[in-house]
C-alpha positions as CSV (number, residue, x, y, z in Angstrom):
1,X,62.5,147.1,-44.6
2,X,65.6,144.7,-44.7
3,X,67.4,148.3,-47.2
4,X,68.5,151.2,-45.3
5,X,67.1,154.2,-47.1
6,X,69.2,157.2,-46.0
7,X,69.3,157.0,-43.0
8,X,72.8,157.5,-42.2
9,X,74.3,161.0,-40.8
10,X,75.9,163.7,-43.2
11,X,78.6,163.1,-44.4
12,X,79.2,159.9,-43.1
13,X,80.2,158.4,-45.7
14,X,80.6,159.5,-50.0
15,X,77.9,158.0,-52.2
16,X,79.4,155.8,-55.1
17,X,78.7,156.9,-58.7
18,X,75.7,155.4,-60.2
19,X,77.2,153.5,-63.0
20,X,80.0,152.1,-59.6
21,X,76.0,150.8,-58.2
22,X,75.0,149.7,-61.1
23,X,77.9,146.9,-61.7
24,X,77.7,146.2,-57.6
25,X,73.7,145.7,-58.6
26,X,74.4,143.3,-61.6
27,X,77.9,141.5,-60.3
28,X,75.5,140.6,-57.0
29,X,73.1,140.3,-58.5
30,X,74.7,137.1,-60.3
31,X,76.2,135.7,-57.4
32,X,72.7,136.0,-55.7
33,X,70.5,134.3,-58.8
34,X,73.2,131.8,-60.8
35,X,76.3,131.3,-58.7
36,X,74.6,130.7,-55.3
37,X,72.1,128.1,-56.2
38,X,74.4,126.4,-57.6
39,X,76.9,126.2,-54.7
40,X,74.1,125.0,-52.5
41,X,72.1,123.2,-54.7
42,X,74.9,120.6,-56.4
43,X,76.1,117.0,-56.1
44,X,78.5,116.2,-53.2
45,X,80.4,113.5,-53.8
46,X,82.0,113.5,-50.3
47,X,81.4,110.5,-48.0
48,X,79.8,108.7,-51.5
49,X,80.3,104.2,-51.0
50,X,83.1,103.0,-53.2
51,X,82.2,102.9,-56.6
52,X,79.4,105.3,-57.0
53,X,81.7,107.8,-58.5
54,X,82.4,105.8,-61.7
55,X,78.5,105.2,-61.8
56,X,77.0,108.8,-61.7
57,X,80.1,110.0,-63.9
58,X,79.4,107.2,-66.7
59,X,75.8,108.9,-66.2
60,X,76.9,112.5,-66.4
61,X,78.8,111.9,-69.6
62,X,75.9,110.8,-71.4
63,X,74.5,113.9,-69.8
64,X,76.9,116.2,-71.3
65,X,77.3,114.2,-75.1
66,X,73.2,114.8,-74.6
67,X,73.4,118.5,-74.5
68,X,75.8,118.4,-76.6
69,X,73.9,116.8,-79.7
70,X,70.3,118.7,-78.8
71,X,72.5,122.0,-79.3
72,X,73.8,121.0,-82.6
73,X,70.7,118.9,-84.0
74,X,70.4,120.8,-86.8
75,X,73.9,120.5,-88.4
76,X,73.4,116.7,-87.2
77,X,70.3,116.3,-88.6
78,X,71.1,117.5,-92.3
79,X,74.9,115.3,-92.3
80,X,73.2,111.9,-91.2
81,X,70.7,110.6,-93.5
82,X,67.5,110.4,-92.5
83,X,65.0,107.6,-91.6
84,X,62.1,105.9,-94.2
85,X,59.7,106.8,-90.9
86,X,57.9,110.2,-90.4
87,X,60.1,110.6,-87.8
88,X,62.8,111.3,-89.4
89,X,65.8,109.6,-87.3
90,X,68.8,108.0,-88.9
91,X,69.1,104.8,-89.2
92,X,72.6,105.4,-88.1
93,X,71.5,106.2,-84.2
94,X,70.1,103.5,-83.8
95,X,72.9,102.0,-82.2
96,X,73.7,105.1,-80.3
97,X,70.3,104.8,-78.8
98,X,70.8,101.0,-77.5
99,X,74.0,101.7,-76.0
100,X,73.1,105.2,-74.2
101,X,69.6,103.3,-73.0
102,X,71.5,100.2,-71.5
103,X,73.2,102.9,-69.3
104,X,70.4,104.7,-68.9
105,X,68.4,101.4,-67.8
106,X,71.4,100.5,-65.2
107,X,71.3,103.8,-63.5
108,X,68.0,103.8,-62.5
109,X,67.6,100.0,-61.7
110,X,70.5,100.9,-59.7
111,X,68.7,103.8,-57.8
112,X,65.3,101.4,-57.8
113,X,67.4,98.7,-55.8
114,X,67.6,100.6,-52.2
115,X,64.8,103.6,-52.7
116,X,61.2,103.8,-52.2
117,X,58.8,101.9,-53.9
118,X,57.6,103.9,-56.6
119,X,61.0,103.9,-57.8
120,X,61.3,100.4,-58.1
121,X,58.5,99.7,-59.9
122,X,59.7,102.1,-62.3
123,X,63.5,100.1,-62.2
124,X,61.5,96.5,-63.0
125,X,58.9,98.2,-65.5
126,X,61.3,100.1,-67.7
127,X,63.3,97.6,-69.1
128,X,60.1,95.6,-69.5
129,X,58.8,97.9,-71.8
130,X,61.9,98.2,-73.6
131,X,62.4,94.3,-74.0
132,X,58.3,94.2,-75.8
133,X,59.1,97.2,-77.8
134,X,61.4,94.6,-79.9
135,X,59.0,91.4,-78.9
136,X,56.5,92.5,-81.1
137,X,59.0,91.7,-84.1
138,X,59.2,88.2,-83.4
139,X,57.7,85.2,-85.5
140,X,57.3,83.2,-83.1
141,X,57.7,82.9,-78.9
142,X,61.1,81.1,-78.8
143,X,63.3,84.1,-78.8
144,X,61.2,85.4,-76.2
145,X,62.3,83.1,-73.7
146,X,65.9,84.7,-73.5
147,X,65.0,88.1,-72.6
148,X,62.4,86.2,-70.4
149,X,65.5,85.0,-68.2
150,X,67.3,88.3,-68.2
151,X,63.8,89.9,-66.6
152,X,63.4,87.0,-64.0
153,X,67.4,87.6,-63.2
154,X,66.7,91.7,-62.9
155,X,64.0,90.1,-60.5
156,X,65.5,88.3,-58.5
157,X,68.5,90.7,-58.1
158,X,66.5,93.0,-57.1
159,X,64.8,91.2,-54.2
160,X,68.3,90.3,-53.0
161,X,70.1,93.3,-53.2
162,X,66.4,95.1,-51.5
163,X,67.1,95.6,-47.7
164,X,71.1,95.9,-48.4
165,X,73.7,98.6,-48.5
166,X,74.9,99.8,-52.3
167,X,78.2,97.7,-53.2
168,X,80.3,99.2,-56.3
169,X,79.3,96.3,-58.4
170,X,75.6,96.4,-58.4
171,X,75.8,99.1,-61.7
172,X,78.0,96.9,-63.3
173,X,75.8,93.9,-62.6
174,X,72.3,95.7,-63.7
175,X,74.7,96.3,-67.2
176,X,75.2,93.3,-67.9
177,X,72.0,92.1,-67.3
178,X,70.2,94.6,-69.4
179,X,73.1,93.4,-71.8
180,X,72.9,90.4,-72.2
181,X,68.5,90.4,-72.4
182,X,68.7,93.5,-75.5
183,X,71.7,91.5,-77.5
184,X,69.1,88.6,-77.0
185,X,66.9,90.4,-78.6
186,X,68.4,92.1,-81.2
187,X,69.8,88.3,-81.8
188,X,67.0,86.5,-82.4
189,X,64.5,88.6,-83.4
190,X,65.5,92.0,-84.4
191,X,68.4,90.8,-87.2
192,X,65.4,88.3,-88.7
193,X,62.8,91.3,-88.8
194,X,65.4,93.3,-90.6
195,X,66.1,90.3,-93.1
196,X,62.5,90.0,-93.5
197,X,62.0,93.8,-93.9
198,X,59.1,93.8,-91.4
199,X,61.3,96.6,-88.9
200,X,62.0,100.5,-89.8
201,X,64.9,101.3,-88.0
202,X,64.2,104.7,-88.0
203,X,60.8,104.3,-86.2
204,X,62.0,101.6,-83.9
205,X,64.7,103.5,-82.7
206,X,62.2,106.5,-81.4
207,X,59.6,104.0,-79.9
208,X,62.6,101.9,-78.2
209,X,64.2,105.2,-76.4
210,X,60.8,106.5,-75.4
211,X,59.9,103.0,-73.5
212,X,62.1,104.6,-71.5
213,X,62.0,107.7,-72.3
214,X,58.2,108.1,-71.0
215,X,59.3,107.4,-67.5
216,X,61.4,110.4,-67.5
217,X,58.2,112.8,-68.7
218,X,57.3,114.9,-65.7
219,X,60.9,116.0,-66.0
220,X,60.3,117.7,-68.9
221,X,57.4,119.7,-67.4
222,X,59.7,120.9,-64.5
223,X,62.6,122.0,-67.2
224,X,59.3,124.0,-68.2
225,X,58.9,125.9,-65.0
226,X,62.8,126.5,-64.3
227,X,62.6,129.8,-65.8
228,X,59.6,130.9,-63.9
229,X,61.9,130.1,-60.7
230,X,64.8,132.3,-62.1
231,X,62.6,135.0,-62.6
232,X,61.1,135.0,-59.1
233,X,64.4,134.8,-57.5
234,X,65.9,137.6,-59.8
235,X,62.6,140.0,-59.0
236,X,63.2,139.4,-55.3
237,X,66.8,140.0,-55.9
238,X,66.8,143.0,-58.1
239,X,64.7,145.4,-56.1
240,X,66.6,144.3,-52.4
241,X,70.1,144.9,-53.8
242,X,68.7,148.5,-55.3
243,X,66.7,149.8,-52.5
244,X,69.1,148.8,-50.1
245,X,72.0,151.1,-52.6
246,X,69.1,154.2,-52.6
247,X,67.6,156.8,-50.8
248,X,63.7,157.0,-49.9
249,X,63.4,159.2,-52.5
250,X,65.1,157.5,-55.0
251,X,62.9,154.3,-53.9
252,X,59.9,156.6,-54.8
253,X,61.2,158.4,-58.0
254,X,61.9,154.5,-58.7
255,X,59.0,153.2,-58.5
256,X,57.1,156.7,-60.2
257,X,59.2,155.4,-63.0
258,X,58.8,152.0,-63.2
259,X,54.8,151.9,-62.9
260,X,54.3,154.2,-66.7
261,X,57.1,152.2,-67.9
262,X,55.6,148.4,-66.9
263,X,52.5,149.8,-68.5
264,X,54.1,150.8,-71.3
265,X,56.2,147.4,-72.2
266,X,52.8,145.5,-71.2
267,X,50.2,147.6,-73.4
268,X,52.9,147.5,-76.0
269,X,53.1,144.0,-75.9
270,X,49.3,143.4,-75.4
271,X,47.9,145.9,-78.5
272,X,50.2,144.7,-80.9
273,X,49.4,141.1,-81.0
274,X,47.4,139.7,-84.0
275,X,44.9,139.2,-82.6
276,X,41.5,141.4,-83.1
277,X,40.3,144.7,-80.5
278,X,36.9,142.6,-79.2
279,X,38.6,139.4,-78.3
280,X,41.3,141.8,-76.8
281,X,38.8,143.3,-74.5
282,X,37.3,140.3,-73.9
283,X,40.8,137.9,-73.1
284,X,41.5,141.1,-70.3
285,X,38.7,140.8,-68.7
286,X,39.0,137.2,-68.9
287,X,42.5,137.7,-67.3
288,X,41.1,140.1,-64.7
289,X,38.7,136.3,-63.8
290,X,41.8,134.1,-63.6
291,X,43.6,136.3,-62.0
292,X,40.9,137.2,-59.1
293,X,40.2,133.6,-58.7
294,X,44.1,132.9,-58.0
295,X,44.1,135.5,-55.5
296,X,40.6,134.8,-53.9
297,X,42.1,131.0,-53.7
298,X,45.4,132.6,-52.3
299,X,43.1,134.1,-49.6
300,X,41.0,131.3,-48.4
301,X,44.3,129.3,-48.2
302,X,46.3,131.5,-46.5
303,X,43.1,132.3,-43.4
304,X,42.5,128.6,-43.6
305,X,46.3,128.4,-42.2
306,X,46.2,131.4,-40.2
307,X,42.6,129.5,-38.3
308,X,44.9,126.5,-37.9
309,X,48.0,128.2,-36.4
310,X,45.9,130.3,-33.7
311,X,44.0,127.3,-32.6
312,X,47.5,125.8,-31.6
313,X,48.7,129.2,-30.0
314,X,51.0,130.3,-32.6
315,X,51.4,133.3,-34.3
316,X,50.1,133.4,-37.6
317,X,53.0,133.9,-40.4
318,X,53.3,134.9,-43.5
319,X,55.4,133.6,-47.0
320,X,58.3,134.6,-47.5
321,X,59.2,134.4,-51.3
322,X,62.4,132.9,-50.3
323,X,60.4,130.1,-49.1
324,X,58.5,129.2,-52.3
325,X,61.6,128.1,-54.6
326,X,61.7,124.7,-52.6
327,X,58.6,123.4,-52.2
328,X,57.6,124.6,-55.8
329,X,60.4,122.0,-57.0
330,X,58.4,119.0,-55.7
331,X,55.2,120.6,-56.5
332,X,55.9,120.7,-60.1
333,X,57.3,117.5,-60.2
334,X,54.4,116.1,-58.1
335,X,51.6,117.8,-60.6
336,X,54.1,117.1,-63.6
337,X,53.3,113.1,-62.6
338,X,49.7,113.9,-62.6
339,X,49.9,115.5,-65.9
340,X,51.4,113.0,-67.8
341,X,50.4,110.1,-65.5
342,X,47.4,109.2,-68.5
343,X,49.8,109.4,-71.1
344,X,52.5,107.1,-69.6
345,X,49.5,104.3,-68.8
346,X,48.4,104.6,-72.2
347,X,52.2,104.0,-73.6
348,X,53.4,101.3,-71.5
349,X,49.4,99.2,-72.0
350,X,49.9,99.9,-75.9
351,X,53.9,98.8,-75.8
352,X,52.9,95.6,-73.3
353,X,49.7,94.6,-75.5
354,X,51.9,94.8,-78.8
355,X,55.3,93.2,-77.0
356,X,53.1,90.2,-76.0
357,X,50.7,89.4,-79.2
358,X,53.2,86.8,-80.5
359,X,53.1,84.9,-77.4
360,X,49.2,85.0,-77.6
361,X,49.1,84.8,-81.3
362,X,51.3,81.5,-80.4
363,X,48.4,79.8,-78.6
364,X,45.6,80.7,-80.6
365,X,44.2,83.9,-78.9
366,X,44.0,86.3,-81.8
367,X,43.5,90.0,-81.2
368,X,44.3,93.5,-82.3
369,X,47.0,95.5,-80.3
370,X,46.2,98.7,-79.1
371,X,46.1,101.4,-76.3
372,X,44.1,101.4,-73.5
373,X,42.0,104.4,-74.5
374,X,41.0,102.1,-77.6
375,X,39.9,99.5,-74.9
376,X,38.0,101.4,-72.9
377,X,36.2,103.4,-76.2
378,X,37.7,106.7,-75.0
379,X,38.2,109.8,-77.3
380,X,39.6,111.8,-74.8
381,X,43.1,113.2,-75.5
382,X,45.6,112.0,-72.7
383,X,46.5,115.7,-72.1
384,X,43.3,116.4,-71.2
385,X,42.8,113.5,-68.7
386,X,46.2,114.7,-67.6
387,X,45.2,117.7,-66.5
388,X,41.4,116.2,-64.7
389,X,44.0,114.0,-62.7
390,X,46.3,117.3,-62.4
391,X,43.7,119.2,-60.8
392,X,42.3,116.7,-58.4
393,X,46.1,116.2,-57.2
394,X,46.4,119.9,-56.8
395,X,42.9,119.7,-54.4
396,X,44.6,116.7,-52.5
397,X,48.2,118.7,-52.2
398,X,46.0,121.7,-51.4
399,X,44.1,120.2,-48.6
400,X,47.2,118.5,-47.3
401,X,49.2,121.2,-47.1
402,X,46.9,124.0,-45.2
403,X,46.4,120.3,-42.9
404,X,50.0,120.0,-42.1
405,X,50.1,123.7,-41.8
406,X,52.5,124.4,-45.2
407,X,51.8,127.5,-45.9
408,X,53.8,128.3,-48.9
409,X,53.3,124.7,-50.6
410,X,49.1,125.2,-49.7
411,X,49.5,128.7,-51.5
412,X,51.6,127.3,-54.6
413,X,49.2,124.6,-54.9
414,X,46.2,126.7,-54.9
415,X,46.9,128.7,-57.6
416,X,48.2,125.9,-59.8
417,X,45.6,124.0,-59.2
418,X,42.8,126.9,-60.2
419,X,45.1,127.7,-63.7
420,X,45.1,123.8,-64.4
421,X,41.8,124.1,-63.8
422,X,40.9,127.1,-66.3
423,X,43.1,125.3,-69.0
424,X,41.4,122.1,-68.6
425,X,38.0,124.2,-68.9
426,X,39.6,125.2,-72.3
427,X,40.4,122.0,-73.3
428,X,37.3,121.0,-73.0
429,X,35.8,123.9,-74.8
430,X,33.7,125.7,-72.5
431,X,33.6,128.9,-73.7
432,X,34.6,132.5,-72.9
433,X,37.5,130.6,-70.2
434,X,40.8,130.5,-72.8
435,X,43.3,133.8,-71.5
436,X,47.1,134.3,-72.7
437,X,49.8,134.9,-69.9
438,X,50.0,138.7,-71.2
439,X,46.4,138.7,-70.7
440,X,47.6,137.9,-67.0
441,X,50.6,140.2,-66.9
442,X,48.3,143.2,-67.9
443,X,45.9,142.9,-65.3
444,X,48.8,142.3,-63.0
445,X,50.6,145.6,-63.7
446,X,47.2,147.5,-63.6
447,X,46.0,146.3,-60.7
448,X,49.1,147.0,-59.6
449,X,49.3,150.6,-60.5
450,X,46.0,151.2,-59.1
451,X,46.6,150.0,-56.0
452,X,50.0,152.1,-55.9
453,X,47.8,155.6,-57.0
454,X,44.9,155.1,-54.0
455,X,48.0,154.1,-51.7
456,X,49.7,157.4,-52.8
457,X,46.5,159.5,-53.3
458,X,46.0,158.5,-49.1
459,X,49.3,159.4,-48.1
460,X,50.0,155.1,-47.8
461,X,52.5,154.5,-49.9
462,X,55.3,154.0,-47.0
463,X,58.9,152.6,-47.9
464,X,57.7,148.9,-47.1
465,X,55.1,149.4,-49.9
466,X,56.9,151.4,-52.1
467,X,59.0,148.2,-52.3
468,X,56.3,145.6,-52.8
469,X,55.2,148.1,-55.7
470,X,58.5,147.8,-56.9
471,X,58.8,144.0,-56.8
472,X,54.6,143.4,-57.9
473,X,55.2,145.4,-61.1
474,X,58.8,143.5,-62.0
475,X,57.1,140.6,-61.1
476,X,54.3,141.2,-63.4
477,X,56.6,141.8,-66.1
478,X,58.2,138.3,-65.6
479,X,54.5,137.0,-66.5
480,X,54.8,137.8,-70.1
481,X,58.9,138.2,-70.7
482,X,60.4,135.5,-69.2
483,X,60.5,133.2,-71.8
484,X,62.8,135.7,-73.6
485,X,65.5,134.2,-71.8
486,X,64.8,131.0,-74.2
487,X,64.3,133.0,-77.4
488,X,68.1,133.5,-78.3
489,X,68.1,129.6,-77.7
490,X,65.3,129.0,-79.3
491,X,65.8,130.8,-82.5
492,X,69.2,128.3,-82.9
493,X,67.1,125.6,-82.2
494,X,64.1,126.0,-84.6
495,X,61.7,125.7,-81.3
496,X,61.4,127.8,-77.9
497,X,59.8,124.7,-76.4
498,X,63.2,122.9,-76.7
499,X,65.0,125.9,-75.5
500,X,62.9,125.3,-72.7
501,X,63.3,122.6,-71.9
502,X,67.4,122.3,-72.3
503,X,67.6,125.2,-70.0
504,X,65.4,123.7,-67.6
505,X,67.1,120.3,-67.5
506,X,70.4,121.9,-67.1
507,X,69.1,123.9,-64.0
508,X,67.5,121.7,-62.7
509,X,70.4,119.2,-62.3
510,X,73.0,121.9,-61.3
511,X,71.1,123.0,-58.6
512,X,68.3,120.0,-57.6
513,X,71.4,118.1,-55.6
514,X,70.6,119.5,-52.2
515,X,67.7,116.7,-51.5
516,X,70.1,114.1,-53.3
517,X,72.5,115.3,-50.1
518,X,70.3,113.8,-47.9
519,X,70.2,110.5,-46.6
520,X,67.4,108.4,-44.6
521,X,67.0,104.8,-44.6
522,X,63.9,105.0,-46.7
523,X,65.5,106.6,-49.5
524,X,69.7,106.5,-49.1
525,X,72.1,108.8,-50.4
526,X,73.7,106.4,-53.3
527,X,69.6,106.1,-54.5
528,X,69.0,109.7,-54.4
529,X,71.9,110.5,-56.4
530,X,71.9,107.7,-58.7
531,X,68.5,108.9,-58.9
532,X,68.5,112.2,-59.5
533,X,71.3,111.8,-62.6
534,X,69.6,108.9,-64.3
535,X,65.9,110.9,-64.5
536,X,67.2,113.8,-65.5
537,X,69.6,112.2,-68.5
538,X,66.9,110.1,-69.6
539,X,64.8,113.8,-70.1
540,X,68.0,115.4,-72.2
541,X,68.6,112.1,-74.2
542,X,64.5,112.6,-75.3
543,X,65.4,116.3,-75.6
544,X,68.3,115.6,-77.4
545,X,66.4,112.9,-80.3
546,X,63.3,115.2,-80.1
547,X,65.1,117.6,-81.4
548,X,66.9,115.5,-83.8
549,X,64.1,114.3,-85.2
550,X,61.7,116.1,-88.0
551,X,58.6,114.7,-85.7
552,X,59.0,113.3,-82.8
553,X,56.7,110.4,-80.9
554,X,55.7,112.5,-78.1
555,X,55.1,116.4,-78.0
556,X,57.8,117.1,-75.5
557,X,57.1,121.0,-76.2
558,X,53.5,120.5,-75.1
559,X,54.6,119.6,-72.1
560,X,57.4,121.9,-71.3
561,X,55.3,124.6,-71.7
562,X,52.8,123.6,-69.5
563,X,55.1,123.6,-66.8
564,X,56.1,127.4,-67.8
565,X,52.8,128.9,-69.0
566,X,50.8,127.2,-65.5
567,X,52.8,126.0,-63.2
568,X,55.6,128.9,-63.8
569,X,52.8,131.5,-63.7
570,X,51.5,129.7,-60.8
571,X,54.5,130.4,-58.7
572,X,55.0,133.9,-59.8
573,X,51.4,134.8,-59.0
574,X,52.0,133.3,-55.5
575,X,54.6,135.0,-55.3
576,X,52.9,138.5,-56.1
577,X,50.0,137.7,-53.9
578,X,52.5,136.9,-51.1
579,X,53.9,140.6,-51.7
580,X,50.9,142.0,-51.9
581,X,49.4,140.7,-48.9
582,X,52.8,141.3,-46.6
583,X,52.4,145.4,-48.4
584,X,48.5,145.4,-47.4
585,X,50.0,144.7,-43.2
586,X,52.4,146.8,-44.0
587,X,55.1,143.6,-43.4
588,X,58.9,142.8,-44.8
589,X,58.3,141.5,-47.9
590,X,61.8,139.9,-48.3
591,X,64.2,138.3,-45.8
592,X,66.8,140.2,-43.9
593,X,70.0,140.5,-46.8
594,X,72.7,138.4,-45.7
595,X,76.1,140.5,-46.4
596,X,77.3,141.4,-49.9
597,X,78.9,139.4,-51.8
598,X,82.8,139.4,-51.8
């Protein structure tokens, strides 16, 4: 037990007041959750090459002006007039929208210059997209030769520039050169569509941004599951920096408390939804599945590691929940590809197939644009591919992991994996599968409770567990209230998925700087920076016209709150089976506290 519960000699020392605790618990307690991650977890600048500065601070002012405008969309929305297209946009942003996605364009060609691979295909393919989104206007294949050039240049530039160091002028270079091919384009073929009247302005200027906006996607599934991350960390936080305050019995008058009042808040939530007494019963017991399969999965993982680290002659550990935060960050992004991996094939085939028919319709081959799905004679949503191709990552990250003896990733995966799996059962509508996170959260707290009463009832409930009773049932509770964080947010918004996903994005680009720290000659430091700001603008600026517009080309929300509702659950479920299973050995739960905050 990393508290000490009372175990110091008479009068040693006066107790503070309880209300002097209480702001000692909440002032810590926000050092511990908000300020600290952030101190660790931000951009460096120090020891940056000339001229990155002016680059990632170009891109972090499109940032800002982006969370800026998705926080007053709806006063925005109402002055501008709006589009002739469902969508809604003005006509008015449209220029907005070139200028911010040149940048936007520039930052990551700039990263996809001297990273990994992956990240230059992305660099070559975006403004590719982009330059077809406004092909498909022309009349003929002239004017197509000019943006053409600019692509072959972008080419070229980035062969030469592979296998060197960053120079300041590379970002200033990659502007121009996105430049010069879009004022080609809107040149020669955009101004003649518009005389012709064959262009909405409105529509083009949502398609155009999400050419590169859809590159920028599995961002917007890990804004989902930032809150899920706070909550964990805030659990963990809030009953270490009490018990280590209290006395044993306070810990167990604590806890006596807690477990009525978790069942209270739950049942209160869980009776009075719509939502008719038979389906009740049956969506609890169909909670009481999920849940058993997470923790049955949990289990196999977890020996499957244990077998691996005493055939090498180590000591099987256990995880520690301050080891989950990390390696859930690239798991959700890693699964967050997966998920929208169908999607962003489909969008870039349908934007290439349409970009190029004037060139084919040129030379005689006549044919029908479309997306691939319509090639291949699919009616299979993309969301639902996205999560077949989710779920066989999460197998391959599974198996991986417990390989490479990862114990906390393994776990994560495991459980995400198995709740992608139930909601892709769902989509597919097999019956009796479809369960509601306070379906979850009940059977959580119950189980919980139960497991408290035969600990007590045997004379087991010991300080250690007392704790991981403690930290299960606020845990449990995070399973169906977190997203009230979002709600204040949400309501100003019109939409909790956007509150989502604005609070997610800002998050995650506060505190995701510690890996854009790094440096390897695989993936440099100017890359990982310029990196790390360009993706995660190019998911506000979406946010930002998503929720600008009355509809928007892409269900950002659906997204978002996959990341929260499974992958979020996901890590707060490991994060309770990790508890659980450290309470059942009767093992710290938490690490050691590092000293109070000054």
């Amino acid at each position: 037990m990393s508290g000490a519960y009372g175990d110091q000699p008479a009068g040693a020392y006066r107790r503070p007041s309880p209300v002097v605790v209480s702001f000692q618990v909440i002032r810590e307690l926000f050092v511990r959750v908000l300020v600290a991650p952030v101190r660790s977890g931000r951009l460096r600048a120090r020891g940056w090459p000339n001229g990155l500065r002016p680059a990632i601070g170009i891109g972090l002012g499109v940032y800002l002006l982006a969370v800026v405008l998705a926080l007053v969309a709806v006063p925005v929305r109402r002055a501008l007039p709006p589009g002739d297209a469902a969508f809604g946009i003005s006509p008015q942003l449209f220029p907005i929208m070139i200028m911010v996605t040149l940048v936007l364009l520039a930052l990551i060609g700039a990263a996809a210059l001297h990273g990994p691979w992956y990240l230059r295909v992305v660099g070559l393919l975006a403004p590719t997209v982009f330059f077809l989104g406004f092909a498909r206007f022309a009349d003929r294949p002239e004017p197509l030769i000019w943006p053409a050039v600019a692509l072959l240049a972008m080419i070229g530039f980035s062969g030469w520039r592979w296998t060197r160091r960053y120079a300041w002028w590379e970002f200033p270079a990659l502007l121009v050169l996105h430049g010069a091919g879009t004022l080609g384009l809107l040149w020669l073929v955009v101004r003649p569509a518009l005389n012709r009247g064959s262009l909405d302005v409105s529509l083009e200027t949502v398609v155009a941004l999400m050419a590169v906006g859809v590159f920028a996607l599995p961002f917007t599934v890990v804004s989902g599951a930032a809150l899920a991350e706070v909550a964990l960390s805030s659990a963990s936080w809030l009953v270490e920096l009490i018990s280590r305050r209290i006395s044993l019995r306070a810990l167990a008058v604590l806890v006596g408390l807690l477990a009525p009042l978790s069942l209270l808040i739950i049942g209160a939530r869980w009776w009075t939804s719509i939502v008719p007494p038979l389906p009740k019963l049956i969506g609890l017991s169909l909670g009481g599945a999920v849940v058993g399969l997470t923790w049955f999965g949990w289990l196999v993982v977890d020996s499957l590691i244990d077998r691996r680290e005493r055939a090498i002659g180590r000591v099987a550990g256990d995880t520690r929940l301050a080891q989950l935060p990390l390696p859930f960050r690239a798991l959700s992004l890693g699964l967050g590809v997966a998920l929208v991996a169908p999607f962003m094939i489909n969008w870039v085939w349908s934007r290439t197939e349409w970009g190029l028919w004037p060139v084919f319709r040129a030379v005689g081959v006549n044919y029908r644009p479309g997306a691939l799905t319509e090639r291949l004679g699919w009616s299979v949503d993309p969301l639902t591919a996205g999560f077949a191709v989710t779920v066989a990552a999460g197998l391959v990250i599974t198996a991986v992991a417990v390989r490479r003896r990862r114990r906390g990733l393994a776990e994560l995966a495991i459980v995400a994996t198995l709740l992608c799996l139930v909601r892709l059962l769902t989509l597919l509508e097999v019956p009796f599968v479809a369960v509601s996170l306070d379906d979850l959260a009940a059977v959580v707290v119950v189980v919980t409770v139960v497991a408290t009463i035969g600990w007590a009832v045997r004379r087991r409930l010991t300080p250690v567990r007392q704790e991981a009773v403690a930290l299960a049932l606020v845990l449990g509770l995070a399973v169906a209230l977190r997203e009230l964080v979002a709600d204040p947010l949400g309501w100003l918004l019109g939409s909790t998925g956007g509150a989502l996903m604005i609070i997610g994005l800002v998050w995650g680009l506060l505190t995701g700087g510690a890996e854009a720290n790094q440096d390897s000659p695989r993936f440099p430091r100017p890359a990982r920076a310029l990196a790390l700001v360009g993706y995660f603008t190019i998911a506000m600026v979406i946010t930002a016209f998503d929720q600008l517009a009355v509809t928007f080309a892409v269900d950002l929300e659906r997204f978002a709150l996959v990341g929260s509702d499974l992958l979020g659950t996901g890590l707060l479920l490991t994060g309770l089976w990790a508890v659980i299973g450290a309470a059942r050995r009767r093992e710290e739960i938490l690490e050691p506290m590092p000293p109070p905050v000054r």
